[in-house]
N, C-alpha and C positions, 0 to 999 in steps of 0.2 A: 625685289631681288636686286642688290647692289649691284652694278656692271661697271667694270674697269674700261682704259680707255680701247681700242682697237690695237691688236698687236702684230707685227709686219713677220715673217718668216725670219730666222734665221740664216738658212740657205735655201735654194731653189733649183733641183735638178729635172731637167728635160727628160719626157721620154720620148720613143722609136718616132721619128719622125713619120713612118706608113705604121699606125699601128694605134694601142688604146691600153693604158694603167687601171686596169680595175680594181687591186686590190692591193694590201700591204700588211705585214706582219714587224714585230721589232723584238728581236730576243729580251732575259728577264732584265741585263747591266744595260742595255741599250746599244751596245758597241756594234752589232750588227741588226741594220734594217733590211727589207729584202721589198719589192715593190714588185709586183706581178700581173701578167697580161699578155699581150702580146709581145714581149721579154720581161726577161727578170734582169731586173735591175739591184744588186747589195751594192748599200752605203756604210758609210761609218757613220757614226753620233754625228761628228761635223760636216756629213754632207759629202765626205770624199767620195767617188765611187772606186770600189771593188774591182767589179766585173760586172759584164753582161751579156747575156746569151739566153738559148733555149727558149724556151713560153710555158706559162702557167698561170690557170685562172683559180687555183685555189691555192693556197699555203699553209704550211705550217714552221713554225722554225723551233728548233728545239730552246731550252731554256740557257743554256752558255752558248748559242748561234752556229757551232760548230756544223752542224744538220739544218737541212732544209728538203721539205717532202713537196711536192707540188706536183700537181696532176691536171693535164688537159686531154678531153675527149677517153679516149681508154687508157691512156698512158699516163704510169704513175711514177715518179722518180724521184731519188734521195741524191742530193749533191751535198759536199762539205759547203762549209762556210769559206773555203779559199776557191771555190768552184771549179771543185773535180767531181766529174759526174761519176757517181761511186754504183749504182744502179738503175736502170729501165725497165720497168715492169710489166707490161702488157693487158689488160682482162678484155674477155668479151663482150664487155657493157660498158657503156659511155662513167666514165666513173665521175660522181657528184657531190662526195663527201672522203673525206679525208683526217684520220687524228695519228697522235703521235704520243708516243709517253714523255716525260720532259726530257729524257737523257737518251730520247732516239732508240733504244733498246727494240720498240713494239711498235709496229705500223700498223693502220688498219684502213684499208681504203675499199670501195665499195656501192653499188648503183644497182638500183631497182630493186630486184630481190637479192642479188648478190653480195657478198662479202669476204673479204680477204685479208687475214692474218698474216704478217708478214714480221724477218728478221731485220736487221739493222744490217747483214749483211747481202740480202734481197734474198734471201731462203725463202721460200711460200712454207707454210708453218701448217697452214691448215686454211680451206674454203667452204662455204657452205650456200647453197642455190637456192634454198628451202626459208629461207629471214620473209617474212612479211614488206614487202614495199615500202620501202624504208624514207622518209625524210631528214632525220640528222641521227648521228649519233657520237658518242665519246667513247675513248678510252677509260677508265679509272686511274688517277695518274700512278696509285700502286704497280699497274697491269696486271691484276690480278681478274678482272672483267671489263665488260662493257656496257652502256645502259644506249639506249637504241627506241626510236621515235617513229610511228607510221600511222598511217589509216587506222591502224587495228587499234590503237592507245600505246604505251610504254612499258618497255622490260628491261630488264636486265638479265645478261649471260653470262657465263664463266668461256675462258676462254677457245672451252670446245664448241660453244656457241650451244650449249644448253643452254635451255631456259631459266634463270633459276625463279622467277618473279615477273607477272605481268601487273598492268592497269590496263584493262579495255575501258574502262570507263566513256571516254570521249579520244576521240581523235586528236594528237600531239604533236607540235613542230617543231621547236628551237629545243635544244639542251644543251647544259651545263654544269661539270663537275667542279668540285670545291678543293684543293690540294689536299685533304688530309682525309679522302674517301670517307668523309665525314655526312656529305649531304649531294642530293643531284637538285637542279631547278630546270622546271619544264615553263615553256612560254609559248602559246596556242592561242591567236586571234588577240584577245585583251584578256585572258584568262594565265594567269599567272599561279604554278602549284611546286611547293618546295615537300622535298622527299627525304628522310633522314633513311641512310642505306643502313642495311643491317649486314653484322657480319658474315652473312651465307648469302649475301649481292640480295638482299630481300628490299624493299622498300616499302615502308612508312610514310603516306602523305599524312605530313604536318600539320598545312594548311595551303587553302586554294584562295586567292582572290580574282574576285573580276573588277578591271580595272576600269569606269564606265566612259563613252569615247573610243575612240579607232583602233584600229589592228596593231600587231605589233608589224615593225618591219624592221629592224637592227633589236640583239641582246646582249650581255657582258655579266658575267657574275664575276666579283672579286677574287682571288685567291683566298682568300681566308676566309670564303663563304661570306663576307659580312653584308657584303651591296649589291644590290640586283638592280641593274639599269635597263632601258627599255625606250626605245623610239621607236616612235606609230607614224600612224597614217593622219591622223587628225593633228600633225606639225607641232605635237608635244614628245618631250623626254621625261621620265618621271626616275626614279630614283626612291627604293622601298629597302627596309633592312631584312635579316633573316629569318624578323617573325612576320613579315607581310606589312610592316607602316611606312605608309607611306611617308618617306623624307619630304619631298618637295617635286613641283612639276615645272619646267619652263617652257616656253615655246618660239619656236621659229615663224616665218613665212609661207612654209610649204612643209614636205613629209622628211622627219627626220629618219632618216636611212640606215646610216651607221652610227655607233657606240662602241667606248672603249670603258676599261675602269683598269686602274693599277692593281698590285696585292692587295695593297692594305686598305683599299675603296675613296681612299685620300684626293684623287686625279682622276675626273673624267670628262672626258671627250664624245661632242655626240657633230655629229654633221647631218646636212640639210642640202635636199633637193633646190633650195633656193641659194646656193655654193656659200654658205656661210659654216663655219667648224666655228664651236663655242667650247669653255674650257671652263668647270666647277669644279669645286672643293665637293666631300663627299656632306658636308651642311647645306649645298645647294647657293650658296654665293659663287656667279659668274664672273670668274675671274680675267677673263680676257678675250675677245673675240674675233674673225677675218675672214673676208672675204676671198674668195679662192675665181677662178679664170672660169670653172663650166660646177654644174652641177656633183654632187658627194653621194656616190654609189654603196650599196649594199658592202661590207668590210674594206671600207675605204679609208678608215680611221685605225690606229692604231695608237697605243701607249706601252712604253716598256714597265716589266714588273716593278719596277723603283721608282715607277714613275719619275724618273730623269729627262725623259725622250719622249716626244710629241714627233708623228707623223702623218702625214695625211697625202691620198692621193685624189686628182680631179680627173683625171683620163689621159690629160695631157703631160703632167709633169707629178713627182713628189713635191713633197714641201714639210720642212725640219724646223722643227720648235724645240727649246729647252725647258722645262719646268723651269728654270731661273728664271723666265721672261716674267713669270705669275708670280701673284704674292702668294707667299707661305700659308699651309691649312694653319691655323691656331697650335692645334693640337692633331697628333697621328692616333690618339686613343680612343678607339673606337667602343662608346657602351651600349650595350645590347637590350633595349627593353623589352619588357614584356607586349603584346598586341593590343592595343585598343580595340580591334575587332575580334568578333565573334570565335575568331579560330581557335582551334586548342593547340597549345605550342609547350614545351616542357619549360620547367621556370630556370633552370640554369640558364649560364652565361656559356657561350663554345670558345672553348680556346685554341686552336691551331696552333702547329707549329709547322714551320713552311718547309718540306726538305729541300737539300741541298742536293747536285746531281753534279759527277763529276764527268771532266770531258775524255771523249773517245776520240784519239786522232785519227785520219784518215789512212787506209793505205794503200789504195787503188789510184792508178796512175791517172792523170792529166786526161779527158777527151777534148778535142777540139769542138769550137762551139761552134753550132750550127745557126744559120740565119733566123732573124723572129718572123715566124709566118703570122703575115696579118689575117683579122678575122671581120668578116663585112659584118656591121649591125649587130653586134653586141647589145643583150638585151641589158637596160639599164639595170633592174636587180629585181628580188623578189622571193617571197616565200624559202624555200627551201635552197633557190640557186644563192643564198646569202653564206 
């Protein structure tokens, strides 16, 4: 694997001097980064800082930046992208997962057995106490359902939180939806299974691979369903298309943690327990690599959808990369072959087309921000808290 020389940051922002960055999000243009933790930290592309206030160990930013949902302990909250905190949400259970539709419309946040539909204007919509012990789940970026990960295996609901579609098969962790409610990808220990969704939220597994070697522990599907990436425990990142072949593997010094990928599967980012962030083409030429101050936590990586914008957090600080800094993919045309493995996969080619989401401006007033409470012993990352 070709490897380019070592690449220095960009820029380099400081966080909470009492306090800890675990994680980071970057809308679809780049123009707003968000870094979260024991504060939230938005940036611009070049590193300006925004604002900062509040705390959040989980994110989501909508697709033009203007929304940002992030949730610590019970409390789940939506701020503009100019940070006005637009709503506070409250639930009874520590909440653990979090998604959003790309244009902020549909909130879903959610712990243990619980789950809460929510409006873009904090209206609660609908709740349901009765979900299976949930480990991750998604929106549909339609909003028209959700598909949902636990102990019991994988389903999907309509938004009354029927069921419309189980797999108890085996037990389920990571998921991810493909923009055009085209397809979902589940990722469970080194077990890897792609689902083409049916129009009554039904699912069809495609095919299942098991990947041989260690657990997953960071996952990324592309926008355009094309690239499925994947860092384990056994200090590899592998990179498979949407019939299961495997593209290519690399590996670190230690357990690579987090992973990102652009739309088009063109840019990806995986970082490593041993604080190095490495940057591929979606052919698996390493295109640039760096060393970072501590260790690269469970969504600690981040790439904008145009892959323009690299960012990464180590606990202590962010840290802003441009895709200029990397030489260019050859080519952005991504061809779809058929499996060399055993799977049955249909012989067309998928084609997506990515929507576009227009922005909602905010119209709730300014709150004043409140100090970041620090948090002792942050566990480093893991299974489900990823």
């Amino acid at each position: 694997m070709t490897v380019s020389s070592a690449t220095d940051p960009l820029w380099i922002v400081s966080g909470p001097e009492s306090g800890d960055l675990t994680t980071v999000v970057i809308s679809q243009d780049g123009s707003t980064i968000v870094a979260g933790g024991d504060q939230l930290i938005t940036l611009s592309r070049d590193g300006r800082k925004l604002w900062t206030g509040w705390s959040g160990t989980k994110l989501v930013v909508s697709r033009d930046g203007n929304y940002i949902l992030t949730t610590r302990d019970q409390n789940v909250r939506l701020i503009s992208g100019s940070g006005l905190m637009l709503w506070d949400d409250r639930m009874d259970v520590p909440v653990n997962e979090i998604s959003m539709s790309p244009d902020a419309s549909l909130i879903l946040a959610g712990g243990a057995n619980v789950i809460r539909l929510i409006g873009q204007n904090g209206s609660g919509i609908r709740q349901n106490r009765t979900m299976p012990v949930m480990n991750h789940f998604r929106l549909f970026p339609s909003g028209n359902g959700i598909v949902v990960t636990s102990q019991n295996g994988i389903q999907t609901s309509n938004l009354t939180f029927f069921s419309n579609w189980t797999d108890t098969n085996m037990t389920q962790e990571y998921v991810e939806t493909d923009a055009g409610d085209l397809s979902f990808v589940s990722v469970t220990n080194n077990r890897i299974r792609f689902y083409r969704l049916g129009e009554n939220l039904d699912g069809t597994l495609e095919w299942e691979r098991a990947l041989p070697g260690g657990n997953a522990l960071g996952f990324a599907l592309s926008r355009d369903g094309s690239t499925i990436v994947v860092g384990r425990d056994d200090n590899t990142v592998q990179a498979l298309d949407r019939y299961g072949n495997l593209l290519w593997t690399d590996k670190a010094s230690h357990w690579i943690t987090s992973v990102a990928v652009s739309d088009d599967g063109n840019t990806i980012v995986a970082g490593s327990m041993d604080n190095s962030v490495a940057v591929y083409d979606r052919g698996g030429k390493k295109l640039g690599t760096t060393t970072l101050k501590n260790p690269i936590r469970a969504g600690s990586v981040a790439v904008s959808g145009d892959g323009s914008v690299i960012a990464v957090v180590d606990g202590s600080a962010v840290y802003g990369f441009s895709r200029s800094q990397f030489p260019q993919p050859a080519t952005t045309t991504i061809t779809l072959k058929e499996p060399t493995t055993a799977a049955t996969v249909p012989p067309e080619t998928v084609v997506i087309t990515l929507p576009e989401t227009a922005a909602v401006p905010p119209t709730t007033q300014k709150a004043p921000v409140s100090p970041a409470v620090a948090l002792a012993g942050l566990a480093l990352f893991r299974g489900r808290k990823s």
